[in-house]
N, CA, C and O of each residue as an XYZ file, in Angstrom:
836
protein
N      28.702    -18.275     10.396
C      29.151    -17.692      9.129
C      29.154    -18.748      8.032
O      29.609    -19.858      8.307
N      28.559    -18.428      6.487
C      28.509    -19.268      5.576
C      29.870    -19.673      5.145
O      30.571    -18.714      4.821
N      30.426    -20.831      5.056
C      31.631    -21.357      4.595
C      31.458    -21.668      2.740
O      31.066    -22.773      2.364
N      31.797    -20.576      1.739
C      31.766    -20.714      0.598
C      32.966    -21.255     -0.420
O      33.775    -20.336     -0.546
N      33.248    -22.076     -0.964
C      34.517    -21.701     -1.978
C      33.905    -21.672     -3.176
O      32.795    -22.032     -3.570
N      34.968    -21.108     -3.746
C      35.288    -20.465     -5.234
C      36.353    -20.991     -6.133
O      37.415    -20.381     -6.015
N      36.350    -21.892     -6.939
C      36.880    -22.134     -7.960
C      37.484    -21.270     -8.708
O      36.708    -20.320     -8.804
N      39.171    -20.892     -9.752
C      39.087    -20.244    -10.193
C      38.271    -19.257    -11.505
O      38.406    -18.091    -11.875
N      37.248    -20.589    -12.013
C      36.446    -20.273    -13.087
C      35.453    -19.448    -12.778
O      34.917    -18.745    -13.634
N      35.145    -19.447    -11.669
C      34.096    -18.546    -10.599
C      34.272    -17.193    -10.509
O      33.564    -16.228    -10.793
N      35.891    -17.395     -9.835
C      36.464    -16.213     -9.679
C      36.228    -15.209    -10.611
O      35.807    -14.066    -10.436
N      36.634    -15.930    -11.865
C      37.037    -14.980    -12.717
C      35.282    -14.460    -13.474
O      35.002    -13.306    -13.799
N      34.448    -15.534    -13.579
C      32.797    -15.408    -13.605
C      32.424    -14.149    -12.409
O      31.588    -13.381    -12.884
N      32.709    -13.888    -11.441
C      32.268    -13.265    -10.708
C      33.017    -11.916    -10.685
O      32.517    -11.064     -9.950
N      33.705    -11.706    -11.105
C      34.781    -10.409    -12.105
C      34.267    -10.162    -12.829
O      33.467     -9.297    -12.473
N      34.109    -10.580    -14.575
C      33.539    -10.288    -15.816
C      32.236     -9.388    -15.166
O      32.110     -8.164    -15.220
N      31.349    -10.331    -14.563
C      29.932     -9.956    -14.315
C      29.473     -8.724    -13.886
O      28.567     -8.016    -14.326
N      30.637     -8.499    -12.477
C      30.567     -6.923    -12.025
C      30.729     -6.189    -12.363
O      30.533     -5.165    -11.707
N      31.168     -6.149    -13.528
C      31.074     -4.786    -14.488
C      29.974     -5.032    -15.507
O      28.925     -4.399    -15.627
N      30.404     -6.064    -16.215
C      28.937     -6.011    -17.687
C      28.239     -6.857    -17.753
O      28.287     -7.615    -18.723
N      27.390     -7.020    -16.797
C      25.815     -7.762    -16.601
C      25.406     -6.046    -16.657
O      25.914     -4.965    -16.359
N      24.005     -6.656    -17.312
C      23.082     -5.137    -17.663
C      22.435     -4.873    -17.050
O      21.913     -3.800    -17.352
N      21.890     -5.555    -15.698
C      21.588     -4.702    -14.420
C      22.482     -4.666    -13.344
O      23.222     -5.562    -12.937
N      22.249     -2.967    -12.728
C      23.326     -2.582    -11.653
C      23.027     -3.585    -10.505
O      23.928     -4.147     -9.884
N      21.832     -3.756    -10.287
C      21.536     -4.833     -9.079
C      22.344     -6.148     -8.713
O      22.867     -6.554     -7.675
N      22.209     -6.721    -10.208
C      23.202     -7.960    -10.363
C      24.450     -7.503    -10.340
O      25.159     -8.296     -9.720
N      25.170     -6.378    -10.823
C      26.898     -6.273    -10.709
C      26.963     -5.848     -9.408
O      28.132     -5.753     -9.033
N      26.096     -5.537     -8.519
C      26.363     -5.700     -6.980
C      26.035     -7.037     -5.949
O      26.646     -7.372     -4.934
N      25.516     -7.312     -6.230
C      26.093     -8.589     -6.125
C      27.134     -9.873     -6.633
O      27.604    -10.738     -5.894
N      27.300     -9.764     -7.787
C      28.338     -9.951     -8.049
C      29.467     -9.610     -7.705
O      30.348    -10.469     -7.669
N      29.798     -8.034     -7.301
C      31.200     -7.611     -6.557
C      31.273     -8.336     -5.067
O      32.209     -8.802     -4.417
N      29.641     -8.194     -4.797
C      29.915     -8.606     -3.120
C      30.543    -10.030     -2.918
O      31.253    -10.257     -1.939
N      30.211    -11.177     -4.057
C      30.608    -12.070     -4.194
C      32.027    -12.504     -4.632
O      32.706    -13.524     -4.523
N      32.159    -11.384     -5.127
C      33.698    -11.185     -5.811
C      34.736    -10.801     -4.211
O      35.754    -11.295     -3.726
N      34.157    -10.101     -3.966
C      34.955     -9.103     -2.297
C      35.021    -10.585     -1.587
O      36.142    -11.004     -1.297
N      33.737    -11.493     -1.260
C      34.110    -12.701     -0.677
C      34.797    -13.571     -0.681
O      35.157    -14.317      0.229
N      35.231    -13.511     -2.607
C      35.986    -14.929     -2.783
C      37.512    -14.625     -2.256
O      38.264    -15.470     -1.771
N      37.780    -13.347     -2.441
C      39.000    -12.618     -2.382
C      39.532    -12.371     -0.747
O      40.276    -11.416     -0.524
N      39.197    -13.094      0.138
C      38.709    -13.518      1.319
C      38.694    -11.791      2.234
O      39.528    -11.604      3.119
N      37.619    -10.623      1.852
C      37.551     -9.726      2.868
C      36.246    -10.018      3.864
O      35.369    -10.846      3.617
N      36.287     -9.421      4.687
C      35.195     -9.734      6.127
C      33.595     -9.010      5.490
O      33.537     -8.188      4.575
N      32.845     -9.365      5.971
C      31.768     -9.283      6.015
C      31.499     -7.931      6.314
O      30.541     -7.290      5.883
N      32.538     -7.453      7.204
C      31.610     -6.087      7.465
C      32.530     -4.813      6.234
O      32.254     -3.640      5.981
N      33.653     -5.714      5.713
C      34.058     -4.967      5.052
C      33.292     -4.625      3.265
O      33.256     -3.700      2.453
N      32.704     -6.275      3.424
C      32.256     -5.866      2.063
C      30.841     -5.171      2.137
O      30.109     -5.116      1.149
N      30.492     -4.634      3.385
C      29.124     -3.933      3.254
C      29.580     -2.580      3.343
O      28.741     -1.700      3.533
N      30.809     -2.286      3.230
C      31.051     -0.883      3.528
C      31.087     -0.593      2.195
O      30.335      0.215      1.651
N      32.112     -1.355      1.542
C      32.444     -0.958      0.578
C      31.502     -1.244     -0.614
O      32.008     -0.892     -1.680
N      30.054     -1.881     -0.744
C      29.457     -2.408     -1.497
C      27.975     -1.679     -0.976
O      26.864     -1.891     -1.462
N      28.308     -0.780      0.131
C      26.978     -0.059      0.784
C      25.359     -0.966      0.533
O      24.255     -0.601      0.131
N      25.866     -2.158      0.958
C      24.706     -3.082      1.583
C      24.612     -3.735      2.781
O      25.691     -4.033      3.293
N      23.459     -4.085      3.460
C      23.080     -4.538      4.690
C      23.622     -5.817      4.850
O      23.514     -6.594      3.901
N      24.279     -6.243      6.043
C      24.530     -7.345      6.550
C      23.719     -8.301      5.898
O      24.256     -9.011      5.047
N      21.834     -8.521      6.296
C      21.198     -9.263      6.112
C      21.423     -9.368      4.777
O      21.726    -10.507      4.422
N      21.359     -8.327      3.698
C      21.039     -8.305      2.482
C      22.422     -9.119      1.796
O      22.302     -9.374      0.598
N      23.684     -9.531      2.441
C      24.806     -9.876      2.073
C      24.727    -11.703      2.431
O      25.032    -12.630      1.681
N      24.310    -11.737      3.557
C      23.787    -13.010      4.106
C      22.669    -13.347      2.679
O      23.137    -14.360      2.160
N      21.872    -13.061      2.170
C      20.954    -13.198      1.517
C      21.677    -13.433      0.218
O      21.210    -14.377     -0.419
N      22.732    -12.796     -0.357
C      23.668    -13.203     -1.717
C      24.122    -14.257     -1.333
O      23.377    -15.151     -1.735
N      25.294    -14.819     -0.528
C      25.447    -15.715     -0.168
C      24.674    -16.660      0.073
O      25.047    -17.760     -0.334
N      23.616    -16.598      0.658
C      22.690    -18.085      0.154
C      22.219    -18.011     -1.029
O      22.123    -19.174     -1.418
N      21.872    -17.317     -1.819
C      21.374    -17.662     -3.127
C      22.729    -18.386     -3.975
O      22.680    -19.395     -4.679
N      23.892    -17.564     -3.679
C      25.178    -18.464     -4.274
C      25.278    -19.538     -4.078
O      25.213    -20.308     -5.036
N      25.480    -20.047     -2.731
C      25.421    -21.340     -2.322
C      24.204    -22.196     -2.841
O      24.571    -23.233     -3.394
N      23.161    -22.049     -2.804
C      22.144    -22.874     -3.301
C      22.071    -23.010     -4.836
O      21.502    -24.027     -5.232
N      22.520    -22.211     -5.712
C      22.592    -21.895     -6.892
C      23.574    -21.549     -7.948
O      23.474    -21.741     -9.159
N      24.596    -20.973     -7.239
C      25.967    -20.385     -7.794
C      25.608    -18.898     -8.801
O      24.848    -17.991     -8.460
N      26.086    -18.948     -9.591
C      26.072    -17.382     -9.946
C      24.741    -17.555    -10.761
O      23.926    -16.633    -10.726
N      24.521    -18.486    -11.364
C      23.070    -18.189    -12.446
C      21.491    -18.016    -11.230
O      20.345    -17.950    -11.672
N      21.835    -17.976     -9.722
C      21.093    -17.577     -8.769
C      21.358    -16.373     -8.853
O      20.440    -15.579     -9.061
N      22.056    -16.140     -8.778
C      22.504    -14.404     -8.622
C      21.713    -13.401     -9.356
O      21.256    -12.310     -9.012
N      21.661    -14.285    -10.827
C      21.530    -13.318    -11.669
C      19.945    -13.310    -11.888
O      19.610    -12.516    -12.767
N      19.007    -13.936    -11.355
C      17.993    -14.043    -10.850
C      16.934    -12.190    -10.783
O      17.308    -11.611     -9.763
N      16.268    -11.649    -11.269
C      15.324    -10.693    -10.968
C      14.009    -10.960    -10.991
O      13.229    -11.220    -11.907
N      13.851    -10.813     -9.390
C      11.821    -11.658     -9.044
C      11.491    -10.118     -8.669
O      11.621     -9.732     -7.507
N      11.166     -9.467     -9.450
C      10.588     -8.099     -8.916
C       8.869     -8.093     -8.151
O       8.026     -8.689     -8.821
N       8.562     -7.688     -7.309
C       7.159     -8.063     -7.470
C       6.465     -6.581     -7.858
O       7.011     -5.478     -7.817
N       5.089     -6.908     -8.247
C       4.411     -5.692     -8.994
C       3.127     -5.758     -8.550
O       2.242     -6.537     -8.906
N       3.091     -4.871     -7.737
C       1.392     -4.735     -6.972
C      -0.017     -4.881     -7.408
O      -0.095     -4.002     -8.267
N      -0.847     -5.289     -7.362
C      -1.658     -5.562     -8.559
C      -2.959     -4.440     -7.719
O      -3.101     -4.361     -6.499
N      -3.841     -3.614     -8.845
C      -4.668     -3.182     -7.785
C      -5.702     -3.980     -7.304
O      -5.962     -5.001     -7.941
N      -6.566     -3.622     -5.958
C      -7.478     -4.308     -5.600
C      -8.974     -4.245     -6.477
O      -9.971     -4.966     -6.442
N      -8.680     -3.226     -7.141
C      -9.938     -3.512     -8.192
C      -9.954     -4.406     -9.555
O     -10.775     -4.561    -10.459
N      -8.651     -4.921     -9.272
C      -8.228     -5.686    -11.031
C      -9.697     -6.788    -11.126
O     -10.400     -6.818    -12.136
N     -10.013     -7.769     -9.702
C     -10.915     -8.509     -9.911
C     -12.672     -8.447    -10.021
O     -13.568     -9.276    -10.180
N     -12.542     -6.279     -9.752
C     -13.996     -6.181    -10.606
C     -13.641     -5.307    -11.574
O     -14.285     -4.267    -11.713
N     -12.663     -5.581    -12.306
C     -12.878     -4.527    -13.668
C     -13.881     -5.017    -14.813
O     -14.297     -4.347    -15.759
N     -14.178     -6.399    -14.487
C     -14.830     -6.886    -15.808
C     -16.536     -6.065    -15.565
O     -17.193     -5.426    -16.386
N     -16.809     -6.358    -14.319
C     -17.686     -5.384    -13.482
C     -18.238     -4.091    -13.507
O     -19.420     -3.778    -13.361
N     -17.358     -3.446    -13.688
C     -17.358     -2.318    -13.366
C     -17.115     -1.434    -14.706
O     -17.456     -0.266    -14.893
N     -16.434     -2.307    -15.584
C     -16.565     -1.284    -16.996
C     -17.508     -1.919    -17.799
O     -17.802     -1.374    -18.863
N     -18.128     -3.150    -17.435
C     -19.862     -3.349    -18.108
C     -20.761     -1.939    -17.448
O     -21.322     -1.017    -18.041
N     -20.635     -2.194    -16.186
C     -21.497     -1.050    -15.709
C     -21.457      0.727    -16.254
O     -22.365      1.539    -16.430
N     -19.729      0.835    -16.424
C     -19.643      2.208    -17.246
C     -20.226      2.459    -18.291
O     -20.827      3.509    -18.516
N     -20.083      1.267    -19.251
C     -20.649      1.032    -20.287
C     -22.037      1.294    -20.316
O     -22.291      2.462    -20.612
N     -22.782      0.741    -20.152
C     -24.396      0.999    -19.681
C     -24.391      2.382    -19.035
O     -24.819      3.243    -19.804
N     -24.059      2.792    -17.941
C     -24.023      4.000    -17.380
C     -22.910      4.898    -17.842
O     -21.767      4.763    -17.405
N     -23.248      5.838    -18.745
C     -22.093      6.775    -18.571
C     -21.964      7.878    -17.637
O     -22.939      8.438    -17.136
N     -20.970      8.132    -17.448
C     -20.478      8.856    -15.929
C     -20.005     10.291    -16.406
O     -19.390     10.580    -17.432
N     -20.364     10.943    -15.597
C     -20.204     12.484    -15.868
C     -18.942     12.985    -15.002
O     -18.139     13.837    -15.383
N     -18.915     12.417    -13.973
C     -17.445     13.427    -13.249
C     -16.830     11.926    -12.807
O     -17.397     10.836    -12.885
N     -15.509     12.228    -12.329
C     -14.922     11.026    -11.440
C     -15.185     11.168    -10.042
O     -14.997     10.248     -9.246
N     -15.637     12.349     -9.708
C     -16.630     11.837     -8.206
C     -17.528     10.945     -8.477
O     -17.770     10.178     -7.545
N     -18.257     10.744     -9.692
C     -19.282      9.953     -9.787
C     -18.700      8.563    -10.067
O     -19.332      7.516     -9.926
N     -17.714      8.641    -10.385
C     -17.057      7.284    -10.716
C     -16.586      6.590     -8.999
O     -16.935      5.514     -8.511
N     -15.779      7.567     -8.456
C     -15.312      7.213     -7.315
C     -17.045      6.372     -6.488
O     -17.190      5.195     -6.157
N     -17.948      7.379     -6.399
C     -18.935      6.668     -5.215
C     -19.274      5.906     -5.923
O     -19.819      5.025     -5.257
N     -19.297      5.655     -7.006
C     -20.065      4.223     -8.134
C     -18.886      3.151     -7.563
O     -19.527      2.190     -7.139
N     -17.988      2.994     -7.442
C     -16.655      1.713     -7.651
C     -16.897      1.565     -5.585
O     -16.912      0.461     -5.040
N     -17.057      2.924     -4.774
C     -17.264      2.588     -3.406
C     -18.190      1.697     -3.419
O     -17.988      0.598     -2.902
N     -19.564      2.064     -4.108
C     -21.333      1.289     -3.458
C     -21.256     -0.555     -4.249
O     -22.153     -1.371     -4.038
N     -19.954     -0.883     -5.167
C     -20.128     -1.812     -5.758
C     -19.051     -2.517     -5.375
O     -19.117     -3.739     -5.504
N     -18.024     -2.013     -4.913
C     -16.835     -2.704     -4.094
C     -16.492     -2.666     -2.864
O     -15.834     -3.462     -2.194
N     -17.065     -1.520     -2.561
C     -16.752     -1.059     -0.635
C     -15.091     -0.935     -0.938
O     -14.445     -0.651      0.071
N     -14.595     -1.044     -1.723
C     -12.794     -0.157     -1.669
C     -13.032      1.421     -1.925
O     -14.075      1.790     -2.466
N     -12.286      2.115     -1.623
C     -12.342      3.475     -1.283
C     -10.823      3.981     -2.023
O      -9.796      3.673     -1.419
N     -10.693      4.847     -3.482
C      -9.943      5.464     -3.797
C      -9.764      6.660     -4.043
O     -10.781      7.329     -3.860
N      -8.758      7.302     -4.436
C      -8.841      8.671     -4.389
C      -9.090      8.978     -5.537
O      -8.807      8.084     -6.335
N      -9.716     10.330     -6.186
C      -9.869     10.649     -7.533
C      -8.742     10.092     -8.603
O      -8.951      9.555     -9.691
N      -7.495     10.381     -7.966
C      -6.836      9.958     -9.181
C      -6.190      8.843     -9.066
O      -5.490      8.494    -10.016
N      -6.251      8.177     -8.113
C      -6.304      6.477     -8.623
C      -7.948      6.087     -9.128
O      -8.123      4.886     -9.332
N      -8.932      6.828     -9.302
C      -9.833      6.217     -9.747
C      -9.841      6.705    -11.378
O     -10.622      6.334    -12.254
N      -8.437      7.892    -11.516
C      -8.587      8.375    -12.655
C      -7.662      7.397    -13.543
O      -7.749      7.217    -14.757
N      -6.804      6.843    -12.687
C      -5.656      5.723    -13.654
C      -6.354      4.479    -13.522
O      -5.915      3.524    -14.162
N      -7.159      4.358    -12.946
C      -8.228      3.042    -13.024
C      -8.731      2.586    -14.570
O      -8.324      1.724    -15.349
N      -9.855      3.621    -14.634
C     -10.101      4.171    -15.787
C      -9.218      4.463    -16.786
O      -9.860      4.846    -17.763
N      -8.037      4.459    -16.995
C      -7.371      4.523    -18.170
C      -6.353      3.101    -18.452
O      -5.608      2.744    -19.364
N      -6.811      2.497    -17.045
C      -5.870      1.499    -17.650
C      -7.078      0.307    -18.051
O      -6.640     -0.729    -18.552
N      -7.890      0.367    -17.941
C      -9.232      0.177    -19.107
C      -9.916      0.735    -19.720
O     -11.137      0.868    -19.627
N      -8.926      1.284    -20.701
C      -9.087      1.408    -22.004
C      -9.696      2.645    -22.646
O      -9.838      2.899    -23.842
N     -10.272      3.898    -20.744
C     -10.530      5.222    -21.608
C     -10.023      6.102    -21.907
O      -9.055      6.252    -21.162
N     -10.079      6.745    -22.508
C      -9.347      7.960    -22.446
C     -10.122      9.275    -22.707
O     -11.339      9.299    -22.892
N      -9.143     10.607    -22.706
C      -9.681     11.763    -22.609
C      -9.477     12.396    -23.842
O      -8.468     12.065    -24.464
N     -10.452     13.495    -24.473
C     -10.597     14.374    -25.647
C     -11.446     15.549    -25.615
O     -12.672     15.466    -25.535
N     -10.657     16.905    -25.690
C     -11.445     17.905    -25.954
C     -12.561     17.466    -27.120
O     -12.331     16.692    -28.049
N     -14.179     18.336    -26.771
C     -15.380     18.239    -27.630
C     -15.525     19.481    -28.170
O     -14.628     20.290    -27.935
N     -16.294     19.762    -28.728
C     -17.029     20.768    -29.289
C     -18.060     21.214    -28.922
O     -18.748     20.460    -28.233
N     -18.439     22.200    -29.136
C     -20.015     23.083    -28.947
C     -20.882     23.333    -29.887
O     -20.383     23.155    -30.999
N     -21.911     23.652    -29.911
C     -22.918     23.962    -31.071
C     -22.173     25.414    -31.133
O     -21.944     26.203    -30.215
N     -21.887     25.496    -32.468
C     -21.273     26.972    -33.242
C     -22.337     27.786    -33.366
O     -23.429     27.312    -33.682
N     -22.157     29.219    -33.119
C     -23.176     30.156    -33.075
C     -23.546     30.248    -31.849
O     -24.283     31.233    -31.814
N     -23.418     29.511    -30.161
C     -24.055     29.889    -29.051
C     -24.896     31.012    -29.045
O     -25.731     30.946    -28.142
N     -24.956     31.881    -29.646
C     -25.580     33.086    -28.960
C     -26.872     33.408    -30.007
O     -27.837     33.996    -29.519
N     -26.911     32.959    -31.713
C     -27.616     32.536    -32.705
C     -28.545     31.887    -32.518
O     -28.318     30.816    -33.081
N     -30.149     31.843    -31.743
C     -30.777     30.521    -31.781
C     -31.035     30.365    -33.372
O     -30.988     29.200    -33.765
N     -31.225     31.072    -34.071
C     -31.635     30.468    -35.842
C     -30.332     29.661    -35.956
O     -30.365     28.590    -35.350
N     -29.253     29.933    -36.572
C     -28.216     29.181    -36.653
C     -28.021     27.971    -35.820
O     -27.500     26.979    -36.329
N     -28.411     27.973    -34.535
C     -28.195     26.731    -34.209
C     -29.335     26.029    -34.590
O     -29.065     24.911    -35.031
N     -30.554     26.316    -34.568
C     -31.695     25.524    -35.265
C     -31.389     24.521    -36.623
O     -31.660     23.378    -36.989
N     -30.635     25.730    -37.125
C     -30.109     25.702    -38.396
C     -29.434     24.070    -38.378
O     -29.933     22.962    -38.576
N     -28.010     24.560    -38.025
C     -27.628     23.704    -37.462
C     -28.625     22.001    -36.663
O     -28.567     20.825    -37.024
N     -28.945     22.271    -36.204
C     -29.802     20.808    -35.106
C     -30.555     20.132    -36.424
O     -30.402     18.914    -36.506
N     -31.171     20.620    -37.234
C     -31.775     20.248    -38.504
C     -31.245     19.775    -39.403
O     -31.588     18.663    -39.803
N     -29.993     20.660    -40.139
C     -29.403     19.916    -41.360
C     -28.039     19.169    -40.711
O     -27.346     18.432    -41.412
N     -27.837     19.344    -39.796
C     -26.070     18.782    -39.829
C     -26.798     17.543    -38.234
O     -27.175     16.422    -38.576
N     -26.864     17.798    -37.198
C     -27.139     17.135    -36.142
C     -28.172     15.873    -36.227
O     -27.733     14.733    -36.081
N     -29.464     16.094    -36.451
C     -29.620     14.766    -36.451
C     -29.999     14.428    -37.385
O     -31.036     13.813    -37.136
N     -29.679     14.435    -39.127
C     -28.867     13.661    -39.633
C     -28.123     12.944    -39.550
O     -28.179     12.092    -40.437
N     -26.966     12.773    -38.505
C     -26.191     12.064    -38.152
C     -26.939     10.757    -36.984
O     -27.001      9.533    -36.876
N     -27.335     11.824    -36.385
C     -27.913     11.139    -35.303
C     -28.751      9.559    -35.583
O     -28.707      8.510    -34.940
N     -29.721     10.061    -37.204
C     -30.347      9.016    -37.685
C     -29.454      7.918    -38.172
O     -29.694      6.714    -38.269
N     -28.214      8.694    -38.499
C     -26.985      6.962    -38.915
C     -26.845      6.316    -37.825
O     -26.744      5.098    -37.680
N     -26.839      7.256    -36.935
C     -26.189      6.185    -35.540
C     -27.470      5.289    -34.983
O     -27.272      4.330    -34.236
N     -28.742      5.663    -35.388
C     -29.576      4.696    -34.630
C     -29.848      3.598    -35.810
O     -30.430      2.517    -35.724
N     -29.201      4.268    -37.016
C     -29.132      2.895    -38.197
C     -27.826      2.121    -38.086
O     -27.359      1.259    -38.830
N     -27.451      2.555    -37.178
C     -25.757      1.341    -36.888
C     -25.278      1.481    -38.161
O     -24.868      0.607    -38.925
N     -25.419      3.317    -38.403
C     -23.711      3.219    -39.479
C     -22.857      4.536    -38.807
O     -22.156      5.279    -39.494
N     -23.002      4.648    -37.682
C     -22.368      5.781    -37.039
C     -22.742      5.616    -35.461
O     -23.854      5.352    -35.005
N     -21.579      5.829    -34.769
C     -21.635      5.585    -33.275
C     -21.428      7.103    -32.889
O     -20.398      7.626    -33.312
N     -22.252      7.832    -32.168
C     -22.787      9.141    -32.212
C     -22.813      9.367    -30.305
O     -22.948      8.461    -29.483
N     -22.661     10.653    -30.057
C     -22.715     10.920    -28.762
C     -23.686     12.226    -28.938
O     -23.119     13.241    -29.344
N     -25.089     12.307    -28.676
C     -25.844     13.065    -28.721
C     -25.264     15.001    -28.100
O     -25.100     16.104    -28.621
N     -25.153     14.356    -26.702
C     -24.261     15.404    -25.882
C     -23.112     16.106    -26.358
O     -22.698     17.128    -25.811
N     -22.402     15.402    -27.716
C     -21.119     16.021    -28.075
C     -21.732     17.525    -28.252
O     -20.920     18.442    -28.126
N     -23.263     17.904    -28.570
C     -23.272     19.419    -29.403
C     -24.460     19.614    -27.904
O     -25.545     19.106    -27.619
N     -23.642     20.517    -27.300
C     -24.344     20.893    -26.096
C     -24.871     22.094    -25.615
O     -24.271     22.215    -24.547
N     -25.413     22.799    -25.694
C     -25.534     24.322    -25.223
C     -24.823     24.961    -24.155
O     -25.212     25.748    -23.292
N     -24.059     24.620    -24.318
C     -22.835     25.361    -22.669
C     -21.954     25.875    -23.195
O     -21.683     25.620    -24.368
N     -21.125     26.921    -22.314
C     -19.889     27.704    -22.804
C     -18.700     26.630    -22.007
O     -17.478     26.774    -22.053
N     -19.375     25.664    -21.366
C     -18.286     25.256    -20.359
C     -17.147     24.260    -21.022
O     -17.709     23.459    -21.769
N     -15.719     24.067    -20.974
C     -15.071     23.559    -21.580
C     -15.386     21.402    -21.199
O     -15.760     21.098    -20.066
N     -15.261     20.752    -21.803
C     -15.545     19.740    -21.872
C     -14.682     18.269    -22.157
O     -13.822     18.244    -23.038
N     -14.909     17.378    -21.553
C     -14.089     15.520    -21.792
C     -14.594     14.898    -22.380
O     -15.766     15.265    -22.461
N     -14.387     14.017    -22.945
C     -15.049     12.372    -23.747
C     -14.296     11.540    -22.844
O     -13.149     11.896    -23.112
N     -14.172     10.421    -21.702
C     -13.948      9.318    -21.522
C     -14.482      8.199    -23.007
O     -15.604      8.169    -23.512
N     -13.448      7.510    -23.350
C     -13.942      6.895    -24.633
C     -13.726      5.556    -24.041
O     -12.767      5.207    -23.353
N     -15.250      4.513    -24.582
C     -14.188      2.509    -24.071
C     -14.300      2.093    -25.406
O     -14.541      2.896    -26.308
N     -14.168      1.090    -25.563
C     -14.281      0.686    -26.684
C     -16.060     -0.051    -27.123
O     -16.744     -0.665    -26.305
N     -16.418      0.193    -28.384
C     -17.854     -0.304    -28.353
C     -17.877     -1.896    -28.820
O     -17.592     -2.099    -30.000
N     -18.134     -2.828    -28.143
C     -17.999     -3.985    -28.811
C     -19.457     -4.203    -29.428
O     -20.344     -4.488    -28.623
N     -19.793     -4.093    -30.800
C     -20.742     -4.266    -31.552
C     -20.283     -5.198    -32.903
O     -19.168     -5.218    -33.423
N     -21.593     -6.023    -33.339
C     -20.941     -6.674    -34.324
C     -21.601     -5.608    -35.275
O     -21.456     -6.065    -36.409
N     -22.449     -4.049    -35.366
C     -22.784     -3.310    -36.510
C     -21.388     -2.666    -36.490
O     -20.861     -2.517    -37.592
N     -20.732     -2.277    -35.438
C     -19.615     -1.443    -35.744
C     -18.279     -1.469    -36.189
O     -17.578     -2.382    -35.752
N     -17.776     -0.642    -36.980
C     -16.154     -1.260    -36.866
C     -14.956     -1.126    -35.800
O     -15.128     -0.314    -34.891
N     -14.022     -1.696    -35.831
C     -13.413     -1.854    -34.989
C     -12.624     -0.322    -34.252
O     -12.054     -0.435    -33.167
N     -12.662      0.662    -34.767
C     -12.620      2.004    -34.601
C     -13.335      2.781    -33.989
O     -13.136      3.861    -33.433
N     -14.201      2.136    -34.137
C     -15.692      3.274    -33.666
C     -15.325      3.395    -32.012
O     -14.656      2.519    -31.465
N     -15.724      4.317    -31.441
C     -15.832      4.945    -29.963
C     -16.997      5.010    -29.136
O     -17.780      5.840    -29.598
N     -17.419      4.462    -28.096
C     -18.663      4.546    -27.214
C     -18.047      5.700    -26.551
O     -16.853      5.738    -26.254
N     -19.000      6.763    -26.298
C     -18.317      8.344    -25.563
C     -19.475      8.279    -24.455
O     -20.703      8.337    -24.516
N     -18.546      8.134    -23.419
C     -18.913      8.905    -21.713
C     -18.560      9.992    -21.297
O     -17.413     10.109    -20.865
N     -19.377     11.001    -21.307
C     -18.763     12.179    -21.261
C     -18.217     12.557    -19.531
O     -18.703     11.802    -18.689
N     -17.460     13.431    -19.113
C     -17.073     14.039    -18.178
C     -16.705     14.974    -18.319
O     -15.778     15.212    -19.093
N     -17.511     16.154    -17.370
C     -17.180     17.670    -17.643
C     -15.809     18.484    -16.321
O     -15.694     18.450    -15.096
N     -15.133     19.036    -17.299
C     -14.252     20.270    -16.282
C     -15.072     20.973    -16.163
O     -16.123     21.168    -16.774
N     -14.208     21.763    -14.630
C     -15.007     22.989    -14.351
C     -14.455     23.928    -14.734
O     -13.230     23.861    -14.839
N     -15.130     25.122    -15.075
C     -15.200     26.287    -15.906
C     -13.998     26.799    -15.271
O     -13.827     26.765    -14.053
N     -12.800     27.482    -16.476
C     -11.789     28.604    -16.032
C     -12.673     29.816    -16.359
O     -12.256     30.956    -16.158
């Protein structure tokens, strides 16, 4: 058993704390330390402090090695994913390739990493570099071929010609002939024609309600 003492300045440090330190983690340990100085047993202060033996053994050495500014100590750890070290990888490659579904994403990140995720960790993959999702539009008139002609002529690639003059970053596919509802995955375009706003669009389609 650890042989600890406590000073009264301690004492009373290890009081204050168990109530207003701003994490609950630390004011439990702090009480447990408090229950110790106040000389109750070990198995009493796990009853009453509903922590594990080991985990009480474990306050107590950090006290002892440190005193209370050990205590107050939070080393959380935070999992990192296994793809963090090909993201640089793998969103050059999006980039160049745009991807139509996240099945296609999933077997693309398998054949280039051999890690294996599920759609929707391959869907928070992808957003935690930097894409994101946006309803598109359709060519107006679907059922009109004049109007959409109409359309493809004066309004469509017009535009189209800014974007291959690098004054407009353009997604050809945004005006599509389908009734089917539709995504933009967006990354960012690093160009020195563009401004810092502009959007590179990878499209990905839902399936039809």
């Amino acid at each position: 058993m650890l042989k600890l003492s406590f000073n009264a300045d301690e004492v009373e440090n290890l009081h204050y704390e168990r109530f207003h330190h701003p994490h609950p983690r630390v004011q439990k340990r702090m009480e447990a330390l408090y229950l110790k100085s106040q000389g109750y047993r070990h198995g009493e202060i796990c009853k009453l402090t509903r922590i594990t033996e080991p985990t009480l053994l474990k306050y107590l050495r950090n006290y002892q090695a440190g005193g209370i500014e050990k205590l107050k100590e939070l080393t959380f750890s935070k999992p990192e994913s296994a793809l963090k070290p090909h993201q640089t990888s793998l969103e050059a490659y999006f980039r160049e390739h745009p991807l139509q579904t996240l099945a296609e994403a999933r077997t693309k990140i398998i054949e280039f990493t051999g890690i294996i995720r599920s759609r929707e960790q391959v869907r928070v993959f992808l957003k935690s570099i930097g894409t994101s999702c946006r309803r598109v539009g359709i060519i107006p008139a679907k059922a009109d071929p004049v109007q959409q002609e109409e359309f493809l002529k004066k309004k469509l690639e017009p535009r189209l010609e800014e974007a291959k003059a690098g004054l407009r970053v353009y997604n050809r596919d945004r005006y599509r002939k389908s009734p089917l509802p539709s995504y933009i995955h967006r990354l960012p375009l690093e160009s020195p024609y563009s401004l810092p706003s502009k959007r590179l669009a990878v499209r990905r389609f839902a399936p039809h309600r």
